[in-house]
C-alpha positions as CSV (number, residue, x, y, z in Angstrom):
1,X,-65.9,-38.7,-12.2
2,X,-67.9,-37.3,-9.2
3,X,-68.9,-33.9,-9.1
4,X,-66.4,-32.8,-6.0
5,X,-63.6,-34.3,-8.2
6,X,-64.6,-32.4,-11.3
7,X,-64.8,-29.0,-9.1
8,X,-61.7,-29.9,-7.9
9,X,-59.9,-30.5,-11.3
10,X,-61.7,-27.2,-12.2
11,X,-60.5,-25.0,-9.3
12,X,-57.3,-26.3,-10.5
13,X,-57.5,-24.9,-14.1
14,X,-58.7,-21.9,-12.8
15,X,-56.2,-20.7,-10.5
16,X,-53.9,-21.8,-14.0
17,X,-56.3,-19.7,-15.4
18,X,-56.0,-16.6,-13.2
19,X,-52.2,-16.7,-13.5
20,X,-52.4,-16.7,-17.1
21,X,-54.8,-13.7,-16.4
22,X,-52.2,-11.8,-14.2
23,X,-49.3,-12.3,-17.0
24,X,-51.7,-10.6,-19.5
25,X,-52.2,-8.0,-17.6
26,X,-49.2,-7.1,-17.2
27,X,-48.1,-7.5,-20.5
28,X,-51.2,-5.6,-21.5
29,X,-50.0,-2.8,-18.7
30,X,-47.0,-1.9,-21.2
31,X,-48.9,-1.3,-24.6
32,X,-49.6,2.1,-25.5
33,X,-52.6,3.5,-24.1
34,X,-55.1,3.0,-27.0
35,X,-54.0,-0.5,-27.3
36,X,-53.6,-1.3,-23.7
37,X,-57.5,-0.1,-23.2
38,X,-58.5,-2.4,-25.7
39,X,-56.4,-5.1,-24.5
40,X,-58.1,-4.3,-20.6
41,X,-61.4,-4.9,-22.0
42,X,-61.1,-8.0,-23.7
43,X,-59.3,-8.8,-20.3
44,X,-62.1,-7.7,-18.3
45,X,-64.5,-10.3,-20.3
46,X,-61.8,-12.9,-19.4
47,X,-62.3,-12.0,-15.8
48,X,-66.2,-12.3,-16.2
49,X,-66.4,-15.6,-17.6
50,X,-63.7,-16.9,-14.8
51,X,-66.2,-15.4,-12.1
52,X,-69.1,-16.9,-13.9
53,X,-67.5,-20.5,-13.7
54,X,-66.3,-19.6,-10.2
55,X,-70.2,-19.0,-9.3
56,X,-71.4,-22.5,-10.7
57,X,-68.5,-24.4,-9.4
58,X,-68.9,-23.0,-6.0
59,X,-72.8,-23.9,-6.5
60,X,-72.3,-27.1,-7.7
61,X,-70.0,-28.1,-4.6
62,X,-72.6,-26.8,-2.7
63,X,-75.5,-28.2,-3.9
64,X,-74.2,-31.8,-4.9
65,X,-76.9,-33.1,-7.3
66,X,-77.4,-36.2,-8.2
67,X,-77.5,-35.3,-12.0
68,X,-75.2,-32.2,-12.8
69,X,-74.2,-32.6,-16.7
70,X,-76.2,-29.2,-16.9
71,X,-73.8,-27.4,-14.6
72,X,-71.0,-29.5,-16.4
73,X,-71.8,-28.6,-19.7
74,X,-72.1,-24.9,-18.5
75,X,-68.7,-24.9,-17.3
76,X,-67.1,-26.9,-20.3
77,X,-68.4,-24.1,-22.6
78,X,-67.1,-21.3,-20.5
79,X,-63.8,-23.0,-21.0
80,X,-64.1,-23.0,-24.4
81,X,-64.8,-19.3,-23.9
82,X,-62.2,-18.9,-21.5
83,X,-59.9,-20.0,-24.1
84,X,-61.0,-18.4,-26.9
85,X,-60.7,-15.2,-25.2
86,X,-57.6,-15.7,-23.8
87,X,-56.0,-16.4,-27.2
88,X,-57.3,-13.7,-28.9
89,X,-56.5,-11.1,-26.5
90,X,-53.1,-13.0,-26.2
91,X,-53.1,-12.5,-30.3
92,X,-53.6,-8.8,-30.0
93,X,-50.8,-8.0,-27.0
94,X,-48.4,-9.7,-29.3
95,X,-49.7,-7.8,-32.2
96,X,-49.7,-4.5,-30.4
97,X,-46.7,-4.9,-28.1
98,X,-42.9,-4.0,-28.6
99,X,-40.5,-6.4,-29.4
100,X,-39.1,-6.8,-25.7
101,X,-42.8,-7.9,-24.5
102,X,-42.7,-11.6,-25.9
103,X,-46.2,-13.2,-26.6
């Protein structure tokens, strides 16, 4: 795989990514208020590691090198991230929410 195809795939998962993002939110939006400010800031470090990849994507398109397994590597660990985040924040709306807000 080239590296326009892999930015491609990955501006792909990220807009997935995003949306996922947006249903948190608003799931997060009716918790209480101690647990919905907890929620927002594990959601806010979501948001920072989907900029972050946004940043070397968009400089990796832009750039085009010859050798980019660094920048790939980069962005397959803030996946990892990504995900990790995402499920535990995911964990702890479902802990925290009422029984109408399914997980």
């Amino acid at each position: 795989m080239d590296a326009q195809d892999f930015c491609s795939s990955m501006e792909i998962e990220l807009t997935a990514w995003k949306a996922k993002l947006f249903d948190s939110i608003c799931k997060a939006d009716r918790l209480g208020s101690a647990d919905k400010e907890k929620a927002m800031t594990s959601i806010n470090d979501i948001k920072i590691i989907v900029a972050d990849m946004e940043a070397k994507i968009h400089e990796l398109k832009m750039e085009c090198p010859s050798e980019w397994s660094p920048q790939k590597k980069d962005i397959d660990e803030g996946t990892v991230d990504l995900r990790s985040k995402y499920d535990e924040t995911m964990d702890f709306i479902g802990k925290s929410a009422p029984m109408s807000i399914p997980g």
